[in-house]
N, C-alpha and C positions, 0 to 999 in steps of 0.2 A: 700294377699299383700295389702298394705296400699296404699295411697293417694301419699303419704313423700316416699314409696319406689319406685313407679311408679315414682316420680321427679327423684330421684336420679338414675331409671337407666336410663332415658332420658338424663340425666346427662353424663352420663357415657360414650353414645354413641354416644350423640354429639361430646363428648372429640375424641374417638376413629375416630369418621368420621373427625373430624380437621385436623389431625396427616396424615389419609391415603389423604387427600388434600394435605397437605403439601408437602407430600413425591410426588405425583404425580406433584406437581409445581415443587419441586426442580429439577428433571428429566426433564421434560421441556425445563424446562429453561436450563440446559445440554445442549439437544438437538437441541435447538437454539444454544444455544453459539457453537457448532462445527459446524452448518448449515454456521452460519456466518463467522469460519471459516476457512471453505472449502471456502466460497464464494471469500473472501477476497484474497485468495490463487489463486484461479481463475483470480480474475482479475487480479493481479499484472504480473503471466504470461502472461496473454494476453496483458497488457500495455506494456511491455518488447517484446513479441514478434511479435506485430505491430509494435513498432519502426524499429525492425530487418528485420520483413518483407519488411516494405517500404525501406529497404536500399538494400535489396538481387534484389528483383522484378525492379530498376530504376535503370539500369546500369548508369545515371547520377549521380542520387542520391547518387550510391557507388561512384564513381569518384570523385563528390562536399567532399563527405565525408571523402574520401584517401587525397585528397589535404590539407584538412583541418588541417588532423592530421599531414601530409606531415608540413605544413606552409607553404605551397604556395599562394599567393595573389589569391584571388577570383574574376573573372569577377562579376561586381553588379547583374545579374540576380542568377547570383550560389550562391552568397550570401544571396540573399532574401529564395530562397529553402531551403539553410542551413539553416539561422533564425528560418523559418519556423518549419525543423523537428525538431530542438533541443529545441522549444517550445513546441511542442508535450512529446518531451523525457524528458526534466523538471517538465512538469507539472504531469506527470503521476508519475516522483521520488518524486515530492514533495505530490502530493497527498497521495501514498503510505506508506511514512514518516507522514504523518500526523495518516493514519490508525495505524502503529506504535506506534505512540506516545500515540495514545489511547487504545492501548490494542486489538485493531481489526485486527492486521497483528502479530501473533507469530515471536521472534527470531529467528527460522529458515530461517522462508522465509523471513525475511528483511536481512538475513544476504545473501543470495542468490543473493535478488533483485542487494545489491551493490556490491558483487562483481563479479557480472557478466552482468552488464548495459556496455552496448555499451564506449569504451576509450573513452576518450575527450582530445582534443588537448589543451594546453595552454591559446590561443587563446580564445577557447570555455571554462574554466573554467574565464577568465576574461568578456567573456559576462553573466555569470552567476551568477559574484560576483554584476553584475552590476542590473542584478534584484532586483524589487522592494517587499518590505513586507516581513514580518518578518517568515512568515513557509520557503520562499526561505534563508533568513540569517540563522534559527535554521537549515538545512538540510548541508549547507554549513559546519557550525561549526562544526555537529554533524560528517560530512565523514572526516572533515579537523583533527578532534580530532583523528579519528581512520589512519590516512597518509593512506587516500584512495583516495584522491583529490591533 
């Protein structure tokens, strides 16, 4: 065996070991991409079911919340509480939407997330239009387009 054949199986085998890299990247990165998500899946449950919790657990909380939907005027402390969770409950929809938008929440579970996020009163859909910046406007349009808002 020559000089020139000894390159070329060197050759040959680097090729081969390129290929089994590859193949073990692309797998990888599979297995990330489904780590991520499951993860993604994970939390959007649990941002939906902390909202739900804090309302089951604060017999107030449900009550601020009944009246809400009711339209019944809010004494100002019960209104700061509402503020409060539906700031919570926003920002997790919106967060969520944004995972969405990037390919990190599958259409499944966005399609779960809205239509099974806590009703909103009238009310509460005019303090929401009233939010500022632009992922709260695109999330808006985005439920307004499908008459889920």
């Amino acid at each position: 065996m020559t000089l020139h054949d000894l390159g070329n199986l060197g050759e040959f085998i680097g090729a081969i070991a390129v290929v089994i890299s590859l193949v073990y990247l692309a797998a990888q990165i599979r297995q990330n991409t489904r780590a991520l998500h499951g993860s993604s899946y994970a939390q959007s449950a649990e941002q939906l079911w902390l909202v739900n919790l804090a309302i089951a657990r604060d017999g107030d909380l449900a009550r601020i919340w009944a009246e809400n939907i009711a339209g019944k005027p809010l004494a100002l402390e019960d209104a700061v509480r509402l503020e409060a969770a539906l700031d919570c409950a926003f920002f997790g929809l919106e967060n969520l939407f944004r995972q969405y938008e990037r390919g990190l929440l599958d259409p499944d579970t966005w399609e779960n997330v809205v239509r099974n996020a806590p009703r909103l009163a009238p009310t509460t859909l005019d303090r929401w239009r009233a939010r500022e910046g632009p992922l709260a406007k695109r999330l808006l349009a985005h439920l307004e387009s499908r008459n889920l808002v």
